[in-house]
C-alpha positions in Angstrom: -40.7 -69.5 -117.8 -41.6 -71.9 -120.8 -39.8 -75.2 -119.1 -37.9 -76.9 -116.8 -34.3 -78.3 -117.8 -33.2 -81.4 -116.0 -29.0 -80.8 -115.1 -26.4 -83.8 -114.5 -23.9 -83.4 -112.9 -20.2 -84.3 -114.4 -18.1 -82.9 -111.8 -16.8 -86.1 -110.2 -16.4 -88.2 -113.1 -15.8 -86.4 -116.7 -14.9 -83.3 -115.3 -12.2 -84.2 -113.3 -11.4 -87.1 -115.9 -10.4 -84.3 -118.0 -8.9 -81.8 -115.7 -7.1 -83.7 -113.0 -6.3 -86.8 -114.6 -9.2 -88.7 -112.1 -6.9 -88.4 -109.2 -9.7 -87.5 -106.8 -9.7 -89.4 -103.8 -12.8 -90.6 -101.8 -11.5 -88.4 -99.2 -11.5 -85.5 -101.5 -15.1 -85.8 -102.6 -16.6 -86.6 -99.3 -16.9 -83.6 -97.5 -18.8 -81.9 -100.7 -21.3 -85.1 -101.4 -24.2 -84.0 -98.8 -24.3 -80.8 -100.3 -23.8 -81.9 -104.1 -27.1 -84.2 -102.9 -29.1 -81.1 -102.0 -28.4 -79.5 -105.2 -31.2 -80.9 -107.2 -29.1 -82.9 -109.9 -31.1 -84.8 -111.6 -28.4 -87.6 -111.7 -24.7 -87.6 -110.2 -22.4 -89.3 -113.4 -20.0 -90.9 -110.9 -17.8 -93.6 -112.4 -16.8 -95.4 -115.7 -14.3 -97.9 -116.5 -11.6 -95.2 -116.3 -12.5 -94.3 -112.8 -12.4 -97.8 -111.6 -8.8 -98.5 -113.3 -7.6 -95.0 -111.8 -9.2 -96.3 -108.7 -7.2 -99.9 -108.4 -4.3 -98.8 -109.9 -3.2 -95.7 -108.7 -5.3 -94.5 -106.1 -5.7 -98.1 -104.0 -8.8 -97.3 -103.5 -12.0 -100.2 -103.9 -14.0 -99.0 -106.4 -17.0 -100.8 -105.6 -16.6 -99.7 -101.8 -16.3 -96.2 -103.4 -19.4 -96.5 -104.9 -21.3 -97.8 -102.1 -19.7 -95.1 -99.5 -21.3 -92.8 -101.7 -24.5 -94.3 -102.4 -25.3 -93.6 -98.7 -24.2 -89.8 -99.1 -26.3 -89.6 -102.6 -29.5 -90.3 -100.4 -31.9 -88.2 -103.5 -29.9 -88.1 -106.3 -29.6 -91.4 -108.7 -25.5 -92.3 -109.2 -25.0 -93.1 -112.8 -22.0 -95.1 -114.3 -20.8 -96.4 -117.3 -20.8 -99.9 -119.9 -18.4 -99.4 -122.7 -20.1 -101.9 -125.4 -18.2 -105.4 -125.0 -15.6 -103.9 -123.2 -14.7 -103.4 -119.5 -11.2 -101.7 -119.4 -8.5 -101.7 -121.6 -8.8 -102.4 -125.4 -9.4 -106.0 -125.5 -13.2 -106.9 -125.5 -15.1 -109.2 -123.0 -17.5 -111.9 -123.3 -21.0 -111.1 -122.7 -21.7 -113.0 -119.2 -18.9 -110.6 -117.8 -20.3 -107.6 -119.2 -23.5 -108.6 -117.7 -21.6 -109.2 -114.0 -20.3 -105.6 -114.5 -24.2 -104.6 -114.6 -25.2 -106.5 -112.1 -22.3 -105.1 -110.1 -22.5 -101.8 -110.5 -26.5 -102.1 -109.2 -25.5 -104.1 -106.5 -23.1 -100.9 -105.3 -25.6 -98.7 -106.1 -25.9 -97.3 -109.5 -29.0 -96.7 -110.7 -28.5 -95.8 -113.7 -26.5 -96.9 -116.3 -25.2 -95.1 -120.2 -24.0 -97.3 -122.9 -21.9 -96.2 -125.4 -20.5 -97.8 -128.7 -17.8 -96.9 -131.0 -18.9 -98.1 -134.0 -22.9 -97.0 -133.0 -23.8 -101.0 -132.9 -26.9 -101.6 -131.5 -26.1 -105.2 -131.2 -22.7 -104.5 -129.0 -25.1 -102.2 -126.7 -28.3 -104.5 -126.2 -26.5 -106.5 -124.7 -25.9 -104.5 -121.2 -29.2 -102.2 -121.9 -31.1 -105.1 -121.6 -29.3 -106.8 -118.3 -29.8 -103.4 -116.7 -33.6 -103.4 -117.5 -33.5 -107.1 -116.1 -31.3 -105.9 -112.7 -34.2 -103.2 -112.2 -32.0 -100.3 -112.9 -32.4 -97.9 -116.0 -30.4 -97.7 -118.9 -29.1 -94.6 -121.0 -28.2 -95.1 -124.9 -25.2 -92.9 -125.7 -24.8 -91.7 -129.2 -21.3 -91.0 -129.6 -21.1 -87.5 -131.8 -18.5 -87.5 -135.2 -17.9 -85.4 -137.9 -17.3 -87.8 -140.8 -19.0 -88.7 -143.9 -20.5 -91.2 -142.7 -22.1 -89.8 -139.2 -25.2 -88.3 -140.9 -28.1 -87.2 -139.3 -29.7 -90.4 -140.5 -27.2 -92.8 -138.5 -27.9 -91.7 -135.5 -31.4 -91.3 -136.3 -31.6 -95.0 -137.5 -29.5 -95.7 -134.2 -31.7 -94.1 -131.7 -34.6 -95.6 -132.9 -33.1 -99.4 -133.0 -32.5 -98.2 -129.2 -35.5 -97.4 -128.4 -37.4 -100.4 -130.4 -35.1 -103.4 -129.8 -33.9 -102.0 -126.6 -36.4 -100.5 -124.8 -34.1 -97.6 -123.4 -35.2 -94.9 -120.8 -33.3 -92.2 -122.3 -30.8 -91.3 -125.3 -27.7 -89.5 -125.0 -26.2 -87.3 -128.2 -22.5 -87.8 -126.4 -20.2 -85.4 -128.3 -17.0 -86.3 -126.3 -15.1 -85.0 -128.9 -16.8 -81.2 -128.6 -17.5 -81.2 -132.2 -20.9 -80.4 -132.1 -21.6 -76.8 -133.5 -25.1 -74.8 -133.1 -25.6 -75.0 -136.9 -25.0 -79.1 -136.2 -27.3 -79.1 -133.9 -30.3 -77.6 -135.1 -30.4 -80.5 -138.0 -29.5 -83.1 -135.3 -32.1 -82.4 -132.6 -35.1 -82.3 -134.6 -33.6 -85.9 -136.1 -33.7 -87.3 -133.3 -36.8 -86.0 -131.3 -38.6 -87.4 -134.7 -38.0 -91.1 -133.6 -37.2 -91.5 -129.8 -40.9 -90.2 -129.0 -41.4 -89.2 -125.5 -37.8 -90.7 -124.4 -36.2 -88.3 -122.7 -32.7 -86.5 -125.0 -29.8 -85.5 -123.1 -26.6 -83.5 -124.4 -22.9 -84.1 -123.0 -20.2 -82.0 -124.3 -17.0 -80.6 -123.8 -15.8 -77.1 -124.0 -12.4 -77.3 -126.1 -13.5 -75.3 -128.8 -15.3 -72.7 -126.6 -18.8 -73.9 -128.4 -20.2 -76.2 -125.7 -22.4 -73.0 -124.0 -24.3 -71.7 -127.4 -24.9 -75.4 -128.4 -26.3 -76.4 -124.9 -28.8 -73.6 -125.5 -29.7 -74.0 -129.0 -30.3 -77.9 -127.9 -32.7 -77.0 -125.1 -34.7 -74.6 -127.4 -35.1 -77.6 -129.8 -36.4 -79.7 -127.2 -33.3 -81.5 -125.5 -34.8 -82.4 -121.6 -31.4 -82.9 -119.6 -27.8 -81.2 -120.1 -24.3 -82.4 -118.4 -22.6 -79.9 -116.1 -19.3 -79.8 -114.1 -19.3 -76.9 -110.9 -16.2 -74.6 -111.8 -13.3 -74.4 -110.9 -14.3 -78.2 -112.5 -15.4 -77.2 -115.8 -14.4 -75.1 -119.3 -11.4 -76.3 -120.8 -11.3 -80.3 -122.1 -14.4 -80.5 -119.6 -18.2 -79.5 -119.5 -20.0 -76.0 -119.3 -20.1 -74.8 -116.0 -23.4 -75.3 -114.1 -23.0 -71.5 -113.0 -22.7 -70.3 -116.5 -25.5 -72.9 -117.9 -28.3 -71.6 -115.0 -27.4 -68.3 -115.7 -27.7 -68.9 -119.3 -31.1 -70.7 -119.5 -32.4 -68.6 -116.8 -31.3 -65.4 -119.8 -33.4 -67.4 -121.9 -36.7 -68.2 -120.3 -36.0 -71.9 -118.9 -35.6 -72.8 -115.4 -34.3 -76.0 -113.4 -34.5 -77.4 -109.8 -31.0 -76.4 -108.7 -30.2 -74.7 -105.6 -27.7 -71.9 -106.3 -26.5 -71.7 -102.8 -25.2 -75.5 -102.9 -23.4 -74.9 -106.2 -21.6 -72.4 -104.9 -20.7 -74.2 -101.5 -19.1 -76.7 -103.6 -17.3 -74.4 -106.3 -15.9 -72.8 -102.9 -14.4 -76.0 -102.0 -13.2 -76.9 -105.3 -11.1 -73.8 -104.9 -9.3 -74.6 -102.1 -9.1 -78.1 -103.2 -7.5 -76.2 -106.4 -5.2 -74.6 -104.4 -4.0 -77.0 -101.9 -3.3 -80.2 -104.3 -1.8 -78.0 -107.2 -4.7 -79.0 -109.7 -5.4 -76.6 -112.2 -8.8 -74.9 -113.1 -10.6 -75.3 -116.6 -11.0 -72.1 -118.4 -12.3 -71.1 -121.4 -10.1 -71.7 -124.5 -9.8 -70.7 -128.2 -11.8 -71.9 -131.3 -9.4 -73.8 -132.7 -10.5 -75.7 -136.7 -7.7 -78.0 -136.2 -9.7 -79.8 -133.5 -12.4 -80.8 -136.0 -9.4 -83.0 -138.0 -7.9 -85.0 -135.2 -11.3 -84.8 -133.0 -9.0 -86.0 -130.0 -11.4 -86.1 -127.1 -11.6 -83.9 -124.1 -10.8 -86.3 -121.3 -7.6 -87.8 -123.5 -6.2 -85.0 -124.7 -3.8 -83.9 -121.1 -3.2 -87.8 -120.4 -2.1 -87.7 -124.1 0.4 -84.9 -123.7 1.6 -86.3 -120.7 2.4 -89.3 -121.9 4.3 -88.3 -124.8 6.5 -85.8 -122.3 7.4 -89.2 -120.7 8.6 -91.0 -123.7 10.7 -87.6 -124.9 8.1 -86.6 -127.6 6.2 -83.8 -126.7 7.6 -82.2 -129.2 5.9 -84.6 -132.3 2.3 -83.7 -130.5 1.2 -81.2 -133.7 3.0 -84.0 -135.6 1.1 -87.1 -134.6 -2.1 -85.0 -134.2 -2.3 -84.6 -137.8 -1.3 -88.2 -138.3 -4.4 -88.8 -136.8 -6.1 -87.2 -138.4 -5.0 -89.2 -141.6 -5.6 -92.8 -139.8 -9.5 -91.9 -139.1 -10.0 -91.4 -143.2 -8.1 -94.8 -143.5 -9.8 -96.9 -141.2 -13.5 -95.5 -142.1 -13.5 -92.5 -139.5 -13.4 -94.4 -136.0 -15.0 -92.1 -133.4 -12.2 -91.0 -131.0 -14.0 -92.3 -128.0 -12.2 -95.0 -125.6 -11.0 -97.5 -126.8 -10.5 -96.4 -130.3 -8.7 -92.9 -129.4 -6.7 -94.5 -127.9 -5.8 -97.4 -130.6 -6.0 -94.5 -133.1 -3.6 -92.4 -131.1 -1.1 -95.1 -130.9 -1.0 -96.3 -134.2 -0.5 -92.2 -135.5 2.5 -92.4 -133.3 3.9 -95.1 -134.5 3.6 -94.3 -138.2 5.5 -90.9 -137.1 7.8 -92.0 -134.9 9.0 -95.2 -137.7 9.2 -93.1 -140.6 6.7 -95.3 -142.1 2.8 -95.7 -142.1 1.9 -99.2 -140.4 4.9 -100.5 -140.5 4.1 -101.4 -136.8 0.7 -102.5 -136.2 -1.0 -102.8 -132.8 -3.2 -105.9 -132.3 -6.5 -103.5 -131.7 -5.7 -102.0 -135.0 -5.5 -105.1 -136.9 -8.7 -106.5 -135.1 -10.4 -103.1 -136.0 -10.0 -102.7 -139.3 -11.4 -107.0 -139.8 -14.4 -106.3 -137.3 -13.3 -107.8 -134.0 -14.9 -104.9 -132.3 -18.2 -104.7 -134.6 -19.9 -103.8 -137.3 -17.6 -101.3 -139.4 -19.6 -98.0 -140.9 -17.4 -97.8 -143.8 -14.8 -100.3 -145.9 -11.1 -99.2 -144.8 -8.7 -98.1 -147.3 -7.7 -101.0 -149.2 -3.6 -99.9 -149.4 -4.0 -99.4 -145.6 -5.8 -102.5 -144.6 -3.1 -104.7 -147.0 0.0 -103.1 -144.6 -2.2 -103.6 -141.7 -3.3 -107.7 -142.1 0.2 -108.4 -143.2 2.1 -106.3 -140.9 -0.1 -107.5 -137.7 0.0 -110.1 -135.5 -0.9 -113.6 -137.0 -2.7 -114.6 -134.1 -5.7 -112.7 -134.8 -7.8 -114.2 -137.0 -9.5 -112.7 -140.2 -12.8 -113.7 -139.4 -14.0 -112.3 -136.0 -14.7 -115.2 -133.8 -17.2 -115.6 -130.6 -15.8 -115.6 -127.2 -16.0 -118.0 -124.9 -17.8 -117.4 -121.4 -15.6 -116.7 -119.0 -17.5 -116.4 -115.6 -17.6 -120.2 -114.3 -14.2 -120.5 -114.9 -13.4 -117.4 -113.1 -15.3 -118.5 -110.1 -14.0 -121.6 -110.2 -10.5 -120.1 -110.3 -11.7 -117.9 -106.9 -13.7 -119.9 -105.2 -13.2 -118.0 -101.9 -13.5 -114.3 -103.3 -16.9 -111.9 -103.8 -17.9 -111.5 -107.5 -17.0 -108.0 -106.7 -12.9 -108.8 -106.0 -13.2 -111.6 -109.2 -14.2 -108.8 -111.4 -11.2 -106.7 -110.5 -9.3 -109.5 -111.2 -10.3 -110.3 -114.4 -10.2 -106.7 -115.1 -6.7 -105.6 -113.5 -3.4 -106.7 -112.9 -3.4 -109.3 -109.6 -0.6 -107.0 -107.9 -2.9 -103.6 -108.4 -5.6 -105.5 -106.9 -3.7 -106.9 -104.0 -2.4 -103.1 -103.4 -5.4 -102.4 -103.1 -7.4 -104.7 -100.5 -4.4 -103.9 -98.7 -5.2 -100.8 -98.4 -8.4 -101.0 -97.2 -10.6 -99.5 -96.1 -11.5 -96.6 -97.6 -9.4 -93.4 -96.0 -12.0 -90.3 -96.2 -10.2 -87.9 -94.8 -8.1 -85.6 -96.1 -4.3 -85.9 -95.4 -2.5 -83.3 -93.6 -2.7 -79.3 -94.9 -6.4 -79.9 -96.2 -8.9 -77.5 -95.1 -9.9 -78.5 -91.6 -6.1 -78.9 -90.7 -5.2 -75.3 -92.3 -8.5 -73.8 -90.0 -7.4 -74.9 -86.8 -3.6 -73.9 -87.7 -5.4 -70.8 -88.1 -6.7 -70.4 -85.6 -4.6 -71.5 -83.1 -2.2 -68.6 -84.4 -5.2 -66.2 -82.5 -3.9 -65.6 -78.9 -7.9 -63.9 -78.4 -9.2 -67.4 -79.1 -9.3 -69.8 -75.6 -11.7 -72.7 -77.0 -12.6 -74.1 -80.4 -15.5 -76.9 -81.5 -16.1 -78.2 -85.2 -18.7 -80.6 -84.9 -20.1 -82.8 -88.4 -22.2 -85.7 -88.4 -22.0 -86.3 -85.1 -18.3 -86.2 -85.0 -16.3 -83.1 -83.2 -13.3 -81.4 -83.5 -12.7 -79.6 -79.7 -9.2 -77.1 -79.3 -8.9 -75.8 -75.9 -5.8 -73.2 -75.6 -4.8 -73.2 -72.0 -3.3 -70.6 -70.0 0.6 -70.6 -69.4 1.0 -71.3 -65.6 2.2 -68.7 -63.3 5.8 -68.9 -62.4 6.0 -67.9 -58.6 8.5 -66.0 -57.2 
């Protein structure tokens, strides 16, 4: 076999971003994590941003004692989260001493290693946390967000790896198509582009399977030389979310390249992801259609069923086609935005508004506004001068046309807790106070699985057997024992 490919696995992060809305639980994930360890991943992708707000606000659970429950399970395999440029959660952007807290943070749960992304592909945004995460001792990934625009040539993200590499001093680049846009004729010009300047940095590929292309573009990439490719365990994968690591070994395998994974724990897991399936009603990714409208609203794969949802809520499902094309007209205005967080979502919202009002930015979100005049970074394009007259007059006031630098905000934030870990300020500063006093109340972390999950269903089952007089399940030195004992004798 001509070389080894490294795999990362997506399944509890991305993959069940897209396909379950990130409502797994710690308890959920636990009694798969030994075995996913075993597997030979070359990094679990654990948690971003999203995870930790799904985490506080819905779920109640502590992200950062998720992360640290799990570090102990993950005894081989690296965890690897996520630093959205400036920002933490939410749209609004965050000064750079509390982006460097979320580093240190997330290496002081256990992450050791750590991508960056940026919207606008601005070096300067991402040096930032790339370089506190070289300082913190963990490493850092560069993500290259993937586009089809105009503007995102070949050249830009060569020009943008390099700066990564050079300025930064990165231990790996990312091509991060969450859009699945990428195509194998894409691909063979974008590979060799960046394998050109990145030198001996390893090149990974992440992408998503809604237009059914993801699987011939993973293998193009590794023939060109990509070293590592993201992969969810089905039931966990197709759809809105990654290849499947079944299909992927089976594929490179086809094609002469091997990697470290055990088969045997893959399918242990996709056996539990079944009846996980099954038992909490989630559904299972599949393959789907090619579908060219994708390429015009390039609505990403982990947005696109929170999206819908959403807009059943407010009574306009029926507008999705509708506002999708919007979108589609927004991104030419505003000097094609890559529909990654947070500017599918900004983009998103402002398409529905311009539907929904009859007229085009007559309402103008604040993000919008400080979009289009910088706030966020360096724009790749100048917007459309009709569109960014509606948008400055027809925003909010308060923002100013000049971007301005923040403030530091972590000495006052101590000094507002004085009494609290830097792990319950960040949630703070990051979340509503009553999420986060949910969920400190509902410490500590619950790992098991409520009633009707599979250990409960096998010893319902098997206490149906009238053969069956004792029963032991013993796991890390805990044990289950079920003794069925006689009826007594009724004497006469």
């Amino acid at each position: 076999m001509t070389r080894q490919i490294g795999i990362i696995d997506t399944t509890l992060r991305d993959a069940q971003q897209c396909l379950w809305t990130t409502r797994m639980t710690a308890g959920m994930m636990d009694p798969v994590a030994e075995t996913m360890d075993r597997a030979g991943f070359d990094m679990i992708d654990f948690m971003a941003p999203v995870q930790f707000d799904v985490c506080v606000r819905y779920l109640r659970e502590d992200p950062f004692e998720k992360a640290r429950h799990f570090r102990k399970k993950f005894e081989r395999t690296p965890l690897r989260g996520y630093c959205r440029s400036k920002s933490l959660t939410g749209f609004g952007l965050a000064p750079d001493d509390m982006v460097e807290l979320w580093i240190e943070r997330l290496a002081a749960s256990g992450f050791r290693v750590v991508g960056t992304l940026d919207s606008l592909l601005d070096v300067d945004n991402m040096a930032v946390s790339i370089r506190h995460a070289k300082k913190v001792g963990i490493q850092s990934v560069g993500a290259l967000v993937f586009c089809e625009s105009p503007l995102h040539t070949d050249e830009l993200y060569a020009r943008t790896a390099r700066e990564l590499v050079e300025r930064c001093g990165v231990d790996g680049i990312m091509i991060k198509d969450s859009g699945a846009l990428l195509t194998p004729d894409r691909i063979r010009t974008l590979v060799p582009a960046l394998k050109a300047v990145i030198g001996k940095v390893p090149l990974e590929l992440h992408s998503h399977c809604n237009t059914g292309l993801a699987p011939l573009v993973y293998l193009e990439a590794v023939r060109l030389g990509v070293d590592q490719l993201h992969t969810s365990i089905a039931p966990l994968a197709s759809g809105p979310a990654q290849p499947a690591t079944q299909g992927t070994l089976r594929n490179l395998e086809l094609s002469g390249f091997w990697t470290r994974l055990e088969a045997g724990c893959i399918d242990e897991v996709s056996e539990y992801l079944e009846v996980l399936a099954d038992r909490e009603g989630f559904p299972r990714g599949a393959p789907m259609e090619y579908d060219a409208f994708h390429y015009k609203h390039q609505m990403p794969g982990g947005m696109m069923a929170n999206w819908r949802f959403q807009l059943q809520q407010s009574g306009l499902e029926s507008r999705f086609e509708e506002i999708l094309e919007e979108i589609a007209r927004v991104r030419e205005d505003l000097a094609w935005p890559i529909m990654v967080t947070p500017f599918s979502q900004i983009i998103a919202v402002q398409a529905m508004l311009n539907v929904v009002n009859g007229e085009r930015y007559r309402v103008v979100p604040d993000e919008v506004k400080m979009y289009a005049l910088g706030h966020f970074g360096k724009l790749l394009g100048p917007v459309n001068p009709q569109a960014l007259d509606r948008i400055v007059s027809h925003g909010s006031k308060r923002i100013p046309l000049k971007p301005q630098p923040m403030e530091p905000a972590l000495a006052g934030l101590r000094k507002a807790y004085p009494n609290m870990s830097d792990d319950e300020r960040l949630l703070r500063y990051m979340f509503p106070a009553d999420d986060v006093d949910k969920t400190y109340a509902a410490k500590p972390l619950k790992l098991t699985l409520p009633a009707g999950g599979p250990v409960p269903r096998l010893i319902e089952e098997l206490a149906k057997r009238p053969v069956l007089a004792h029963f032991e399940l013993e796991r890390n030195g805990a044990r289950i024992a079920v003794t069925r004992h006689a009826p007594a004798r009724q004497i006469v």
